[in-house]
C-alpha positions as CSV (number, residue, x, y, z in Angstrom):
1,X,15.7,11.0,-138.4
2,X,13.9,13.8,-135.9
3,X,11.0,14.1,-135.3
4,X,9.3,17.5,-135.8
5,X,6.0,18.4,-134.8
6,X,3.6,19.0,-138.1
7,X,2.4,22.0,-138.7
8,X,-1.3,22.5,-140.5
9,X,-2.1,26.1,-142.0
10,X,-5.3,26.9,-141.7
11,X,-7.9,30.0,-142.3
12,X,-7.6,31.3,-138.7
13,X,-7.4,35.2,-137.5
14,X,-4.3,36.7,-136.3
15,X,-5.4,38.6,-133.2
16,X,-2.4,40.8,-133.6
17,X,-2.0,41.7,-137.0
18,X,-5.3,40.8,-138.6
19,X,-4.0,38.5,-141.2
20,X,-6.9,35.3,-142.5
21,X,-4.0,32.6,-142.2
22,X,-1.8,31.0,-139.3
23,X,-0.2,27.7,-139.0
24,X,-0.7,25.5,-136.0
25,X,0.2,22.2,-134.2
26,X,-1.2,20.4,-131.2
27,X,0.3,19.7,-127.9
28,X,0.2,18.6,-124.4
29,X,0.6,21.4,-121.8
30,X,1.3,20.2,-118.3
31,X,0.2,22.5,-115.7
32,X,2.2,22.1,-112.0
33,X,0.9,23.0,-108.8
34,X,2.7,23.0,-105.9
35,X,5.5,21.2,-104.9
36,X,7.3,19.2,-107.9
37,X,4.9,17.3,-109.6
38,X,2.4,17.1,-106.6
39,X,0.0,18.5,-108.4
40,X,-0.3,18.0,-112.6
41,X,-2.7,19.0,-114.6
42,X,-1.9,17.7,-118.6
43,X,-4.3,19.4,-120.9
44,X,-4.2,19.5,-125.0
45,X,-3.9,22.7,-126.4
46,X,-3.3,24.7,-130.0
47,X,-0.5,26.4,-130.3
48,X,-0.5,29.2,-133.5
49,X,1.5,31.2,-135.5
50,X,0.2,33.9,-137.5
51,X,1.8,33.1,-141.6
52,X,2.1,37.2,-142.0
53,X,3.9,38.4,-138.2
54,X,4.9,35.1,-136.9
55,X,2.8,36.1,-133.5
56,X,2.0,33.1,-131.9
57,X,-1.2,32.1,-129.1
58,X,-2.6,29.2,-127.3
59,X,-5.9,28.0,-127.4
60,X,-7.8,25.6,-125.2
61,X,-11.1,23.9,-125.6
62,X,-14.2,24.7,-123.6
63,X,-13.9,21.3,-121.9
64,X,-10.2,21.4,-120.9
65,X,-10.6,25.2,-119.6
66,X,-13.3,23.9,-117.6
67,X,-11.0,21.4,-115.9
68,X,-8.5,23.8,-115.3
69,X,-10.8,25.5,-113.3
70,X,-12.7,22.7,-111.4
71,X,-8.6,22.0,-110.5
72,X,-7.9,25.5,-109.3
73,X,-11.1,26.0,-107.4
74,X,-10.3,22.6,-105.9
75,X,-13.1,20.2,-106.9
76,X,-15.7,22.6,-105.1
77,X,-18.6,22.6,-107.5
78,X,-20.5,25.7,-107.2
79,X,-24.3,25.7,-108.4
């Protein structure tokens, strides 16, 4: 049997249509850089879909967007 990813439906705003409800199911997104996988960033991410107009968004966490940037600026730390 397949295996399909499970999706939870939870009270979460549709930025598009404004409806209360969406669905949603957790992931791995792997960011490359540069030549073919010279440069990987793997971060876990939401991925929703609204339950009303099926529009569907991405969300990260504070912590992994913070990587993604410490990655993009390089490693430079700036204070």
């Amino acid at each position: 049997m397949a295996d399909y990813p499970v999706m939870i439906k939870v009270r979460k705003r549709c930025p598009k249509c404004g409806f209360e409800y969406a669905f949603y199911v957790e992931t791995t997104l792997i960011l490359g850089f540069g030549e073919e996988g010279e440069d990987e960033l793997k971060t876990p991410a939401k991925v929703f879909k609204c339950a009303r107009c099926g529009y569907t968004w991405t969300e990260f966490s504070d912590k992994e967007e913070e990587m993604k940037n410490e990655k993009s600026l390089g490693n430079e730390k700036f204070t």
